[in-house]
Backbone as JSON Lines, residues from 0, in Angstrom:
{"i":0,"aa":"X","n":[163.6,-86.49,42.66],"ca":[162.91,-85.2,42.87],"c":[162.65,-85.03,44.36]}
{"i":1,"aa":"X","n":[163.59,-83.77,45.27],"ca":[162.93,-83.64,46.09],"c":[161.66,-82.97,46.65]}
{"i":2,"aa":"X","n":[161.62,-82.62,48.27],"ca":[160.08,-82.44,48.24],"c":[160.1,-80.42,47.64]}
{"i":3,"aa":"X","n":[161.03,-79.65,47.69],"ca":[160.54,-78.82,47.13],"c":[160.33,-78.58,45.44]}
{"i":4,"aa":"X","n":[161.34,-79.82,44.7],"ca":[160.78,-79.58,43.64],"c":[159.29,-80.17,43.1]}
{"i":5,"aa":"X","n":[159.5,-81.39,44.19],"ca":[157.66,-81.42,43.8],"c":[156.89,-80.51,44.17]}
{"i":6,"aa":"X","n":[157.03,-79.65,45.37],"ca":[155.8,-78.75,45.6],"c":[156.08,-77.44,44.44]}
{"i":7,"aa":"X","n":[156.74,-77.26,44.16],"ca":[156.5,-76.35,42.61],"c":[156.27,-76.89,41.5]}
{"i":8,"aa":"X","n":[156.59,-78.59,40.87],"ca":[155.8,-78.71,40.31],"c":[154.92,-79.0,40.03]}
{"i":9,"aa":"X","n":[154.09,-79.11,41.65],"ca":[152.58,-79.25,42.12],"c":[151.56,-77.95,42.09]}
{"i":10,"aa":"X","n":[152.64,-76.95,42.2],"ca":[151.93,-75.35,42.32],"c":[152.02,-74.64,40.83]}
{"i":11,"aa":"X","n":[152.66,-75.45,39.72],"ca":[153.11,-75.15,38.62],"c":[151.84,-75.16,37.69]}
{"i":12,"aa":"X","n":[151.17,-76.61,38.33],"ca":[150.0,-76.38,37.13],"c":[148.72,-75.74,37.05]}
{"i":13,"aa":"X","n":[148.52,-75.78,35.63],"ca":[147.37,-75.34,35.25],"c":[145.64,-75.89,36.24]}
{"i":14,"aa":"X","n":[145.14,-74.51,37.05],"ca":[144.15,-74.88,37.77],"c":[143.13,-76.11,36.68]}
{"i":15,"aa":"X","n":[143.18,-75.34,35.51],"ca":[142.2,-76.12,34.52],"c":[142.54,-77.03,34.07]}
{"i":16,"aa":"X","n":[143.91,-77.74,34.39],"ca":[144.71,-78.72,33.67],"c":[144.07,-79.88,34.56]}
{"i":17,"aa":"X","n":[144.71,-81.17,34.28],"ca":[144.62,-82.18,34.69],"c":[145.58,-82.07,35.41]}
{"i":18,"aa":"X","n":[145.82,-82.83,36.46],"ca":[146.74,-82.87,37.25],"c":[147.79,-83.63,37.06]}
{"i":19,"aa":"X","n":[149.01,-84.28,36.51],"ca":[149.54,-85.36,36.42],"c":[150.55,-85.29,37.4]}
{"i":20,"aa":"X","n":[150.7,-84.72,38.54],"ca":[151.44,-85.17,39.49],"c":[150.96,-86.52,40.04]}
{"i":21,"aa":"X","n":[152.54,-87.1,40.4],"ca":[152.44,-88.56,41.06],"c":[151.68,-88.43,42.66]}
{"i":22,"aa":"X","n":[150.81,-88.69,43.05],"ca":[150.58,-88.32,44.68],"c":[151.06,-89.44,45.63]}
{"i":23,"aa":"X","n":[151.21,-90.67,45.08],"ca":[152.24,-91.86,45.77],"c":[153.66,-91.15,45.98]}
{"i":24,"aa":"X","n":[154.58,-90.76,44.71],"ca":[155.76,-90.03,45.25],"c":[155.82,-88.44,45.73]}
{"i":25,"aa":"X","n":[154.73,-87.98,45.88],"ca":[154.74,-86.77,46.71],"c":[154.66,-86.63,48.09]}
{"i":26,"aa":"X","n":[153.61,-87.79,48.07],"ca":[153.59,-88.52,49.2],"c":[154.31,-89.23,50.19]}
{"i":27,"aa":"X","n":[155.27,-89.86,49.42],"ca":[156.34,-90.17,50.12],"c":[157.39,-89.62,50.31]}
{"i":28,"aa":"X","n":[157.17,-87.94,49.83],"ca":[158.55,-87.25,49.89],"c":[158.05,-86.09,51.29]}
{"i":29,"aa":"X","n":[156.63,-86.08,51.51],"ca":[156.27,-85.42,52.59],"c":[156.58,-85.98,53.58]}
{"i":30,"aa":"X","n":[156.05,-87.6,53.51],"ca":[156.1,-88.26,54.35],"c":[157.55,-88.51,55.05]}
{"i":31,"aa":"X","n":[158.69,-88.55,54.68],"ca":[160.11,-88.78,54.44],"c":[160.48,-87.11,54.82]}
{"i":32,"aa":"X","n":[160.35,-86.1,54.61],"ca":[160.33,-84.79,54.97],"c":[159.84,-84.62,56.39]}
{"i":33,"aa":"X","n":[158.53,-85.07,56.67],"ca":[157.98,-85.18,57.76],"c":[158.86,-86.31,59.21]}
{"i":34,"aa":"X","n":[159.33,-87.01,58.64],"ca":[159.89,-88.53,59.51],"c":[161.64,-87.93,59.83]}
{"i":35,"aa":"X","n":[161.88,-86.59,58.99],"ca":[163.11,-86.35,59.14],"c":[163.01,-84.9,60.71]}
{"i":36,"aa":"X","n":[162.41,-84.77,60.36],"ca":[161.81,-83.63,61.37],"c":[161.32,-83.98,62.93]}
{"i":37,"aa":"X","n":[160.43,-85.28,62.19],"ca":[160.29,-85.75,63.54],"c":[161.81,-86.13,64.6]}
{"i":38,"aa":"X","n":[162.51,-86.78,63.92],"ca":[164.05,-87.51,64.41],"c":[164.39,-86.28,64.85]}
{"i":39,"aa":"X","n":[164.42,-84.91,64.15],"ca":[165.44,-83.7,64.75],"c":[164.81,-83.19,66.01]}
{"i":40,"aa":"X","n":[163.4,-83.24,65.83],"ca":[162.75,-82.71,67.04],"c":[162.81,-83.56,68.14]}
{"i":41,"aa":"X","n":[163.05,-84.8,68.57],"ca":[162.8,-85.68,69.0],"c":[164.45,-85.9,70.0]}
{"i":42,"aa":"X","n":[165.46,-85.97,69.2],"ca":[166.26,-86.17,69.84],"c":[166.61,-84.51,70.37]}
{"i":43,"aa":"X","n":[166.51,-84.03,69.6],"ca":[166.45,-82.59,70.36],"c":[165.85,-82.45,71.75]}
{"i":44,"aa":"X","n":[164.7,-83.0,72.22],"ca":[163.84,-83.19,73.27],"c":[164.78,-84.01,74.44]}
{"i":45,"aa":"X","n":[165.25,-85.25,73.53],"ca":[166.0,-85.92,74.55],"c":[167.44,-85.3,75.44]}
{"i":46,"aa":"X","n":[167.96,-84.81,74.25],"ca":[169.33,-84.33,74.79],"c":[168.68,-82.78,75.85]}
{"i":47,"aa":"X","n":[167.65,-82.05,75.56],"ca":[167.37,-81.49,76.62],"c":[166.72,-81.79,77.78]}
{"i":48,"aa":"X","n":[165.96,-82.85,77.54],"ca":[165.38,-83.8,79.65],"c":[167.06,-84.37,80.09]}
{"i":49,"aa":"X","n":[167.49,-84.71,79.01],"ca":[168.67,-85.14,79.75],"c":[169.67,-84.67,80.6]}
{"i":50,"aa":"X","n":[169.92,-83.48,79.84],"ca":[170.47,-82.27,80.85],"c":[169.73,-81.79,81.47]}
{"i":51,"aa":"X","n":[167.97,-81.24,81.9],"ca":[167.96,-81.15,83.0],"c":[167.49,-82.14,83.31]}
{"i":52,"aa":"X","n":[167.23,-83.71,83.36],"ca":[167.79,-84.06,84.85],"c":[169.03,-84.27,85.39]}
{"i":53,"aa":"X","n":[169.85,-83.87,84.4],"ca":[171.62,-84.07,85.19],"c":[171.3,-83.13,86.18]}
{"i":54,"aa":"X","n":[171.0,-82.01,85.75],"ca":[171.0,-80.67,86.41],"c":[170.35,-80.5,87.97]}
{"i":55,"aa":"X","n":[169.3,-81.17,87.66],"ca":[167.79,-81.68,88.71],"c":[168.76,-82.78,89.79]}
{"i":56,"aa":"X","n":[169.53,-83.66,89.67],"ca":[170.64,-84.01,90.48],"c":[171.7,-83.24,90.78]}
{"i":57,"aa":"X","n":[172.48,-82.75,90.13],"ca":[173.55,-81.74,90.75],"c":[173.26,-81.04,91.34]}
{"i":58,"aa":"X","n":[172.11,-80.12,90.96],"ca":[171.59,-78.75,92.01],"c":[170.98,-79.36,93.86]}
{"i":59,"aa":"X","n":[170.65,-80.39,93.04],"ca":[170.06,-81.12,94.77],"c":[171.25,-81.71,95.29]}
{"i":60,"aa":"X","n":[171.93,-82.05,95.0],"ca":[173.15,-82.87,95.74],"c":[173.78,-81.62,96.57]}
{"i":61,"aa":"X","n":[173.92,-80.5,95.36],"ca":[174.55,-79.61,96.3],"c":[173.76,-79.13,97.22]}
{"i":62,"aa":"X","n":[172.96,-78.69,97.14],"ca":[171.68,-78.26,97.53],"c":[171.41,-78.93,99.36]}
{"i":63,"aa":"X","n":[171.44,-80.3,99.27],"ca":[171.82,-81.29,100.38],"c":[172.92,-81.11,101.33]}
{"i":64,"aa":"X","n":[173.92,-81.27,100.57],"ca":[175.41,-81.22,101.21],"c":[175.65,-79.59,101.7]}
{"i":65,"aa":"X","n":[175.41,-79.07,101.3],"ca":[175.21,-77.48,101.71],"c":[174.19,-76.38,102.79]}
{"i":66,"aa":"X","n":[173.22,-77.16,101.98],"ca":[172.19,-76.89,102.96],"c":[171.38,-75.73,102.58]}
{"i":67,"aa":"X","n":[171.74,-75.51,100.94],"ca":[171.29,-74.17,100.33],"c":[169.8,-73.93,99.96]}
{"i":68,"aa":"X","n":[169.18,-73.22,100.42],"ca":[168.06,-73.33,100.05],"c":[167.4,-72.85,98.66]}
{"i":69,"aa":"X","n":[168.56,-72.1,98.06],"ca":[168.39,-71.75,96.53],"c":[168.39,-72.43,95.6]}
{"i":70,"aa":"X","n":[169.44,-73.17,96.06],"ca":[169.96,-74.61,94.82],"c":[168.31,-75.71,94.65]}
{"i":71,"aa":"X","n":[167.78,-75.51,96.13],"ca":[166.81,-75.9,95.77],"c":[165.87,-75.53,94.72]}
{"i":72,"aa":"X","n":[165.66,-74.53,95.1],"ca":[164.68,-73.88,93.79],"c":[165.29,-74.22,92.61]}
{"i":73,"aa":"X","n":[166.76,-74.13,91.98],"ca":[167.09,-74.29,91.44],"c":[167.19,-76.33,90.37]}
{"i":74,"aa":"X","n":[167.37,-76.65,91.45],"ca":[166.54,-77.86,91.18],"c":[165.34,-78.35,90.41]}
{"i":75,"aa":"X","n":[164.4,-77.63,91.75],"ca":[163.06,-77.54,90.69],"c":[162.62,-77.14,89.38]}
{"i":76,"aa":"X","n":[163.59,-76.17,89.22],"ca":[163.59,-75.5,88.13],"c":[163.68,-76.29,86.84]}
{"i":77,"aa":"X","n":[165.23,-77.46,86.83],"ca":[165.47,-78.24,86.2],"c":[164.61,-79.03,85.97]}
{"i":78,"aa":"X","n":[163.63,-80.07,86.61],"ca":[163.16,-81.1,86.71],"c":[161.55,-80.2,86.41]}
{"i":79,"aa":"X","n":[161.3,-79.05,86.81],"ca":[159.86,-78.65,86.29],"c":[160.17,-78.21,83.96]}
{"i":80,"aa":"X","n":[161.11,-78.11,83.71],"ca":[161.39,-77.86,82.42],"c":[161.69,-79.28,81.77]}
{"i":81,"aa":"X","n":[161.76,-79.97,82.72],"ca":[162.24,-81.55,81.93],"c":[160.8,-82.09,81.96]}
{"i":82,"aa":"X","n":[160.12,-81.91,83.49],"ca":[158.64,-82.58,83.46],"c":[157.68,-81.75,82.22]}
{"i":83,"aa":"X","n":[157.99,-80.64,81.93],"ca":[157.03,-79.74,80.87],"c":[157.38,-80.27,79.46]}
{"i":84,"aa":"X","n":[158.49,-80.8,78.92],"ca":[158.8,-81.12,77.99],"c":[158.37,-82.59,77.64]}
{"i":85,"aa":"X","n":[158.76,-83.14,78.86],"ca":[158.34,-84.47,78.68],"c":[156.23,-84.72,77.93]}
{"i":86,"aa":"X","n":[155.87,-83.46,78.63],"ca":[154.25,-83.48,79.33],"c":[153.59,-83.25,77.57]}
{"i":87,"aa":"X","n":[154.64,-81.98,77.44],"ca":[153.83,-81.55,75.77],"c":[154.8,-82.36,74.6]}
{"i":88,"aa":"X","n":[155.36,-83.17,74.9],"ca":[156.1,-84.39,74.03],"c":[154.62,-85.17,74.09]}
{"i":89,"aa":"X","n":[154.16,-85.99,75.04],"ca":[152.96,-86.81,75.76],"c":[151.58,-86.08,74.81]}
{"i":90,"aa":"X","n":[151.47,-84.57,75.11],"ca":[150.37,-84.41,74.42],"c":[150.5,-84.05,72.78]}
{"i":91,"aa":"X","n":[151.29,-83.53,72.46],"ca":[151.89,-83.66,71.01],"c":[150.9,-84.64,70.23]}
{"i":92,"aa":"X","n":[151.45,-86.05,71.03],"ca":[151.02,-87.27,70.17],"c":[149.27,-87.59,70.16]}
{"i":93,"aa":"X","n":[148.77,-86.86,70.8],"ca":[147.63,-87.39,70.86],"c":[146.84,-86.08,69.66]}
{"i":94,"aa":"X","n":[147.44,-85.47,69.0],"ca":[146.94,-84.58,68.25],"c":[147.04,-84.8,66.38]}
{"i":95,"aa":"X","n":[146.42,-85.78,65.94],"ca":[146.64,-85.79,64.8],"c":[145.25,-85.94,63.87]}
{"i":96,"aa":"X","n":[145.2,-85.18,62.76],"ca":[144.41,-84.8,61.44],"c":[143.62,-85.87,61.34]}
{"i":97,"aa":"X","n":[141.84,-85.85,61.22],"ca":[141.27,-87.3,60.95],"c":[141.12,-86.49,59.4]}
{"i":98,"aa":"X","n":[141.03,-87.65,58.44],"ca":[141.0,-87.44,56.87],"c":[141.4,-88.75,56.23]}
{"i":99,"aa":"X","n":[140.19,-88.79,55.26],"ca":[140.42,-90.34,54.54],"c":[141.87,-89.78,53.25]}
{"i":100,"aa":"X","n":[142.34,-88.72,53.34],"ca":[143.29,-88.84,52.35],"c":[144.35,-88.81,53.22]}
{"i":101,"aa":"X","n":[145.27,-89.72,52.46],"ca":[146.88,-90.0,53.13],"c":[147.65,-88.47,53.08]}
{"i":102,"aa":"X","n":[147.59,-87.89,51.67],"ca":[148.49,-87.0,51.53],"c":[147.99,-85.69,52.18]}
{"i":103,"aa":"X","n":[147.27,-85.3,51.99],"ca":[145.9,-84.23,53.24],"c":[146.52,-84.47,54.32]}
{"i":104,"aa":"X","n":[146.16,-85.97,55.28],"ca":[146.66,-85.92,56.48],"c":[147.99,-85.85,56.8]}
{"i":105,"aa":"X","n":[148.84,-86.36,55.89],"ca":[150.48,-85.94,56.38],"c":[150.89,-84.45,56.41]}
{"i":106,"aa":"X","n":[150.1,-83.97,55.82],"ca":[150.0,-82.43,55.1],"c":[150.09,-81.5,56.33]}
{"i":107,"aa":"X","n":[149.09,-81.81,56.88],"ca":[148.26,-81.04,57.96],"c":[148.62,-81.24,59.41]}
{"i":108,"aa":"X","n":[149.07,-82.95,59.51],"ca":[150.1,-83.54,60.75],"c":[151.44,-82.85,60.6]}
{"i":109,"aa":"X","n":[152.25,-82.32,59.5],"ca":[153.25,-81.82,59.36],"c":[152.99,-80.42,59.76]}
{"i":110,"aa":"X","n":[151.66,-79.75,59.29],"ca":[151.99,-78.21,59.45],"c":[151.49,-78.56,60.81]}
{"i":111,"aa":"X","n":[150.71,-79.22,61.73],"ca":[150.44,-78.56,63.59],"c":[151.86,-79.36,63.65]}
{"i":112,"aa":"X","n":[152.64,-80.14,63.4],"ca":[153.83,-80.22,64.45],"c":[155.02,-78.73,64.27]}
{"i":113,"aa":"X","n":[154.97,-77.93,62.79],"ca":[155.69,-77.0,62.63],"c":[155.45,-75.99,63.45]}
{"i":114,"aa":"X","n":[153.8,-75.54,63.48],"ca":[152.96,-74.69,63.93],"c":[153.44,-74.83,65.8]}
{"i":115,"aa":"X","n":[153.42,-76.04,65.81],"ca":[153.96,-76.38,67.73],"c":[154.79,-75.87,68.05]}
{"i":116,"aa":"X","n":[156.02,-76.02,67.05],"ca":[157.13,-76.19,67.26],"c":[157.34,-74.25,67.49]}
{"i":117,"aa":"X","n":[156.59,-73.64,66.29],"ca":[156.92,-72.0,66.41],"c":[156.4,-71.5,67.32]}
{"i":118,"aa":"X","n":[155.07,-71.77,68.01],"ca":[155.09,-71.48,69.12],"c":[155.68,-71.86,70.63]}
{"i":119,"aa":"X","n":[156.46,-72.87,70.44],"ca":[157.23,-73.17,71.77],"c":[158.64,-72.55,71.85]}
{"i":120,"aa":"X","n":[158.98,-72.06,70.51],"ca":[160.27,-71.7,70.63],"c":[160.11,-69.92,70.73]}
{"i":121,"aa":"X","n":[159.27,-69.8,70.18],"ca":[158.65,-67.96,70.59],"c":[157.89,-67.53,72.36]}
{"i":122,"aa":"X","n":[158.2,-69.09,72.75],"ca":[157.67,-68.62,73.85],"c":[158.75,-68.9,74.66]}
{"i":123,"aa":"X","n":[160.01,-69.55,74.35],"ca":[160.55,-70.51,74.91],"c":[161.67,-69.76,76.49]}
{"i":124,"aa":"X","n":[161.37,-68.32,76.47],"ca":[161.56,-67.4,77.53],"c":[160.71,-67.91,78.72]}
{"i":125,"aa":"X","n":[159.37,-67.94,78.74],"ca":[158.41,-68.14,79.55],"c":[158.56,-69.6,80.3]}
{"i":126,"aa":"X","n":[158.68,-70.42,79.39],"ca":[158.43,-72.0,79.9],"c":[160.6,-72.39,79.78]}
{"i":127,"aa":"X","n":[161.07,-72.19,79.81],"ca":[162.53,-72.86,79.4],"c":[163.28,-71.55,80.32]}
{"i":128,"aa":"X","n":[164.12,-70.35,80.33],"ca":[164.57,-69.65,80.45],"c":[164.21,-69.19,81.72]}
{"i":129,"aa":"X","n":[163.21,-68.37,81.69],"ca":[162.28,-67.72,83.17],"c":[162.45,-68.68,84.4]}
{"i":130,"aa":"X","n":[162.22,-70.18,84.5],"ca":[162.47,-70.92,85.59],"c":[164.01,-70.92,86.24]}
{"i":131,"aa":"X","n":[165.13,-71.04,84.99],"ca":[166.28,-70.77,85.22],"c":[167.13,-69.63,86.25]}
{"i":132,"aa":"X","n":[166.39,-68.32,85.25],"ca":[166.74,-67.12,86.27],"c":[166.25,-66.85,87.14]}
{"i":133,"aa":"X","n":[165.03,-67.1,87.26],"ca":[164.47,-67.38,88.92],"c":[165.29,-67.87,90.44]}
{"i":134,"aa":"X","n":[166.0,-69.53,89.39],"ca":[166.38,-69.78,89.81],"c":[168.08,-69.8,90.61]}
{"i":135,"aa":"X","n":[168.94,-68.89,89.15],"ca":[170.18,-68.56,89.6],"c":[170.02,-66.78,90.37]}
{"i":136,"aa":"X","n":[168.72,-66.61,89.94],"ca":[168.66,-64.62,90.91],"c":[168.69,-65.08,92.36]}
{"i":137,"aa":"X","n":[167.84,-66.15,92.81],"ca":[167.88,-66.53,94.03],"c":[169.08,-66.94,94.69]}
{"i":138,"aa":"X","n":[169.69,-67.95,93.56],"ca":[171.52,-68.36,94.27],"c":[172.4,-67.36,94.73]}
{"i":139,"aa":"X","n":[171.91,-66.0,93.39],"ca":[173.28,-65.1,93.41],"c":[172.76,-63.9,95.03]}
{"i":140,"aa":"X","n":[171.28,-64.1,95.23],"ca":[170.7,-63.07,95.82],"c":[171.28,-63.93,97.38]}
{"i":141,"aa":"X","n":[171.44,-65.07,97.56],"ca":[171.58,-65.54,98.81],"c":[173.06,-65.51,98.82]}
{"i":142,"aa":"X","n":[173.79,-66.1,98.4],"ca":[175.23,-65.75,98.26],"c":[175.64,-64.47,98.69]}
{"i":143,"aa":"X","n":[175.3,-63.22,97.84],"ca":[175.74,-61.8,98.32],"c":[175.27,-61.53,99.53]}
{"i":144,"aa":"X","n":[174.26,-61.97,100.06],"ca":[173.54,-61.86,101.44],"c":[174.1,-62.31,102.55]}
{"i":145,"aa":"X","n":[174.96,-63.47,102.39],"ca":[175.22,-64.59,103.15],"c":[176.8,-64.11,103.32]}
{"i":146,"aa":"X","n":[177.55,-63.27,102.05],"ca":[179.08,-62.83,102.28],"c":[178.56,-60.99,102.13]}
{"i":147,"aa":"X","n":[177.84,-60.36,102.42],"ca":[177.82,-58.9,102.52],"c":[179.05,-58.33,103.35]}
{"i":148,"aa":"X","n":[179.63,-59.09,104.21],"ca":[180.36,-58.74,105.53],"c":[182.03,-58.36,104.29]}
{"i":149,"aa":"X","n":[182.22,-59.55,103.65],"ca":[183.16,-59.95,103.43],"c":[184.2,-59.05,102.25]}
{"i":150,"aa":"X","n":[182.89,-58.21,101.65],"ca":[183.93,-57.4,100.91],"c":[183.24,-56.85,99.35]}
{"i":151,"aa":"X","n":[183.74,-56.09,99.19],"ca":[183.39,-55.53,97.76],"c":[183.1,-56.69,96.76]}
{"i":152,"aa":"X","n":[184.5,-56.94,96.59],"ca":[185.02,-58.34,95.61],"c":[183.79,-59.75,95.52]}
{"i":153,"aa":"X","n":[183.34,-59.92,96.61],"ca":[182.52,-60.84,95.82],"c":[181.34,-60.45,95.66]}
{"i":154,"aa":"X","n":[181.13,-59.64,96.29],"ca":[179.44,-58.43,95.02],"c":[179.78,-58.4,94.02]}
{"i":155,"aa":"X","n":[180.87,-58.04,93.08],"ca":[181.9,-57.72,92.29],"c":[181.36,-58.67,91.05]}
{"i":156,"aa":"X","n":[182.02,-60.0,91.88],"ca":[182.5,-61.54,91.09],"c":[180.5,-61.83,90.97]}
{"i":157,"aa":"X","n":[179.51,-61.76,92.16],"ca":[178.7,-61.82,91.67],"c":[177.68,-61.51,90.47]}
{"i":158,"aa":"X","n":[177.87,-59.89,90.69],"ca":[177.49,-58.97,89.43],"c":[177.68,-60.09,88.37]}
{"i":159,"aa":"X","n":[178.86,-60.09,88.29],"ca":[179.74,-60.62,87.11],"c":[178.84,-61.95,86.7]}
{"i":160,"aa":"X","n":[178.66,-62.59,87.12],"ca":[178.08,-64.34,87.2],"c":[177.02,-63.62,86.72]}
{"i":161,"aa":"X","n":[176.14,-62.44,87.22],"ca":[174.56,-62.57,86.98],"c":[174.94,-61.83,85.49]}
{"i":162,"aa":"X","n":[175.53,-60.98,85.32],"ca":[175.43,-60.8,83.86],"c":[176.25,-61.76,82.5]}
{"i":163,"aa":"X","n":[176.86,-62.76,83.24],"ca":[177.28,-63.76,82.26],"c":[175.79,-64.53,82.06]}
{"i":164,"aa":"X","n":[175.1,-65.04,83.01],"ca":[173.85,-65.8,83.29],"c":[172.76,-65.37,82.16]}
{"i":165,"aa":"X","n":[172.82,-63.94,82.44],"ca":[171.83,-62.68,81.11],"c":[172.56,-62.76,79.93]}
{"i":166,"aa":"X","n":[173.48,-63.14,79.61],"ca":[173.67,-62.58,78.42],"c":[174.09,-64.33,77.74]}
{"i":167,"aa":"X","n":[173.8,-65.71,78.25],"ca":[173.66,-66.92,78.08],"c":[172.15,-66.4,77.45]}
{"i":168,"aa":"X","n":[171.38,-66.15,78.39],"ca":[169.81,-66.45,78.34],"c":[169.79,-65.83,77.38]}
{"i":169,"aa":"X","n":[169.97,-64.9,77.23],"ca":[169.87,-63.79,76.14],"c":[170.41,-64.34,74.43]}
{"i":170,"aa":"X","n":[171.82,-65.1,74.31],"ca":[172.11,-66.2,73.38],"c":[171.18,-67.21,73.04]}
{"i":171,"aa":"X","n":[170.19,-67.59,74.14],"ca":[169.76,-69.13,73.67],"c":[168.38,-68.98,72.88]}
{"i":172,"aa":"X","n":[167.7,-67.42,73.73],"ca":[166.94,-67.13,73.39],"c":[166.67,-66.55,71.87]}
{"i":173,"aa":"X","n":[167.88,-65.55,71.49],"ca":[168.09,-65.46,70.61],"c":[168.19,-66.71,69.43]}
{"i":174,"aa":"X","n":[168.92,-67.35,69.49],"ca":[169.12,-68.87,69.1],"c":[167.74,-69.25,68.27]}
{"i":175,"aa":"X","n":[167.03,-69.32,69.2],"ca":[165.2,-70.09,69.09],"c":[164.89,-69.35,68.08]}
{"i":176,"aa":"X","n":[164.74,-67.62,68.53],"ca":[163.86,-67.14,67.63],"c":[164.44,-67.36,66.18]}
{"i":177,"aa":"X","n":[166.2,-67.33,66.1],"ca":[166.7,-67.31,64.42],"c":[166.49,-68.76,63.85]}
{"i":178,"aa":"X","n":[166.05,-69.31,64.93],"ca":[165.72,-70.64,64.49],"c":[164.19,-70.83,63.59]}
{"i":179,"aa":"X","n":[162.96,-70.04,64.09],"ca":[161.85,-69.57,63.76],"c":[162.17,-69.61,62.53]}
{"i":180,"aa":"X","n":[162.71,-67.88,62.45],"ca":[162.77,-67.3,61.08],"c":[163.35,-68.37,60.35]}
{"i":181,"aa":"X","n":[164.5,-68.42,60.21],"ca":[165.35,-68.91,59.29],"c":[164.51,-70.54,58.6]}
{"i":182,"aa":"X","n":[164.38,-71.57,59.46],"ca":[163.87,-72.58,59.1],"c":[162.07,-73.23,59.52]}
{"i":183,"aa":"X","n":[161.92,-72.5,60.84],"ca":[160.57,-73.02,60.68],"c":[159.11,-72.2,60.37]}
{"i":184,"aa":"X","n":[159.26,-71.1,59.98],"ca":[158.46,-70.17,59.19],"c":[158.42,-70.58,57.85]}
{"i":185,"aa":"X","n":[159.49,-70.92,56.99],"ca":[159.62,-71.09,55.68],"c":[159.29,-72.51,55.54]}
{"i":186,"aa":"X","n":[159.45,-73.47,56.43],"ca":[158.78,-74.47,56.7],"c":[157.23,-74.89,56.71]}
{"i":187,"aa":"X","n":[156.7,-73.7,57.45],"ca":[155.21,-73.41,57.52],"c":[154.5,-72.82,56.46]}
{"i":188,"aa":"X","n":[155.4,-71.64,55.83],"ca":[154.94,-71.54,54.04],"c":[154.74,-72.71,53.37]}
{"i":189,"aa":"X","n":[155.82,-73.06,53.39],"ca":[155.56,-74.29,51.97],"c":[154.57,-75.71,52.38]}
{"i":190,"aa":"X","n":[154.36,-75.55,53.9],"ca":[152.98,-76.66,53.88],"c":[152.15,-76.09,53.63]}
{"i":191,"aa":"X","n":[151.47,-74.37,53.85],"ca":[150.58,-73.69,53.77],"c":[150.4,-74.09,51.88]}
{"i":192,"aa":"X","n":[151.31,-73.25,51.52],"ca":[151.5,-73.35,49.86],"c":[150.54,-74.97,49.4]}
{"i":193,"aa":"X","n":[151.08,-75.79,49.84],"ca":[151.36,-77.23,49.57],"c":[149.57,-77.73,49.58]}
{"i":194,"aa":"X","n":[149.35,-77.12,51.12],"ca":[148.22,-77.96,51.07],"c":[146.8,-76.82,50.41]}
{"i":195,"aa":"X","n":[147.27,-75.52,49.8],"ca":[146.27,-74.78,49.55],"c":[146.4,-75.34,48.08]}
{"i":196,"aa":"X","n":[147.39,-75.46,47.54],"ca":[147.56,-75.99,45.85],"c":[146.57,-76.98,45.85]}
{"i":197,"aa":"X","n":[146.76,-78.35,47.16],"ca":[145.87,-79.71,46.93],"c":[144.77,-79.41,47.12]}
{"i":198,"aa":"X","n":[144.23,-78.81,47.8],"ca":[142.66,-78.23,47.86],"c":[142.09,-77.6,46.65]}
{"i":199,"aa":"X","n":[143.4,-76.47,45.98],"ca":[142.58,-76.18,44.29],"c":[142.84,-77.18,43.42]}
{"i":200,"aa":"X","n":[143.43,-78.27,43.47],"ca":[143.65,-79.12,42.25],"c":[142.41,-80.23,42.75]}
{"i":201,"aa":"X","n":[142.27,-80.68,43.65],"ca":[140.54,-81.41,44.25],"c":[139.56,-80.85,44.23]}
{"i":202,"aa":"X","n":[139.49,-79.72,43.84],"ca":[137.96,-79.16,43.19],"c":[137.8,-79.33,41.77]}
C-alpha cells in the first residue's frame, strides 16, 4: 500500500469509528515519501552550486584575462546564487516540528519543507534569475558600447543574445512555476488533507 492509498484509507473512516489504520506503516510510508523528496531536493541543490560555481570561475577567468568589468558582476552573480542556496540549504535544517508524536512530526516536517520549497520556486525570479540578467544586461550593455563605432551588425547580433537570454529566463522560470502547480501544490494538499484527518481521528 502506497502513501496515497493510505491517506484515503485514513480519510475514509468513520469520524465515530475506531480507527484501525496501521500508524507504524503509515508512518513509514510518509516517512519513505518524505526521504524520497528529500534526495530530489537535495541533489537538485547540488547540481545547481555546482554550476554556479563553474560559472563563478569562468566568468572571472574571463573577466581577468580581459579585463571586463561586466564579467565581473557577472561572476558575482554566480557565486552570490550558489552562496544563497547553500545559506537557505544551512537554514532549512535548523527548522523542524517539536511533537512527542512520530507521525505528527514527519507530517508537519514534510509539509514546511513542501511549503519552502513553493515559495522559493515562486520567487525563484527574484533570488535565481534577476542576478543573472543584471548580470548579462551589463555584458551586452558594455560590449555595444565598447563596438558602437563598428557597425550595425553587432547591435544586431547583440539584440539577438539579449533576447535569446529573455526568453531562457523566461523558460526556466516558467519551468518552476509548472513545477508548483503540477507537483508541489498537490503535494501540499495531501499533507494538509493528511494531517487534518490525524487531528480528527485524535480527538
Amino acid at each position: 500500500m502506497n502513501f496515497e492509498a493510505l491517506q484515503k484509507a485514513w480519510q475514509s473512516q468513520d469520524p465515530g469509528a475506531k480507527v484501525t489504520i496501521n500508524t507504524d506503516v503509515l508512518l513509514n510510508e510518509v516517512r519513505r515519501n518524505q526521504q524520497q523528496f528529500r534526495v530530489m531536493i537535495f541533489w537538485r541543490d547540488v547540481r545547481e552550486v555546482v554550476v554556479a560555481a563553474f560559472l563563478t570561475w569562468l566568468f572571472l577567468h574571463w573577466a581577468i584575462r580581459d579585463r571586463e568589468w561586466s564579467l565581473y558582476l557577472l561572476s558575482f552573480a554566480c557565486l552570490g546564487v550558489a552562496i544563497f542556496m547553500l545559506a537557505d540549504r544551512w537554514l532549512q535544517r535548523k527548522k523542524q516540528p517539536v511533537t512527542n508524536d512520530p507521525l505528527r512530526s514527519c507530517i508537519e516536517a514534510s509539509l514546511i519543507q513542501v511549503n519552502h520549497q513553493i515559495r522559493l520556486l515562486k520567487n525563484v525570479f527574484w533570488w535565481y534569475l534577476l542576478p543573472f540578467l543584471v548580470g548579462f544586461a551589463a555584458l551586452i550593455g558594455s560590449v555595444v558600447w565598447q563596438t558602437r563605432h563598428t557597425g550595425l551588425d553587432v547591435i544586431i547580433f547583440m539584440t539577438g543574445c539579449a533576447l535569446f537570454c529573455g526568453l531562457v529566463c523566461w523558460g526556466v522560470y516558467w519551468l518552476n512555476q509548472f513545477a508548483v502547480r503540477k507537483t508541489l501544490e498537490p503535494r501540499r494538499q495531501e499533507l494538509k488533507t493528511l494531517l487534518t484527518s490525524l487531528n480528527e481521528n485524535s480527538h
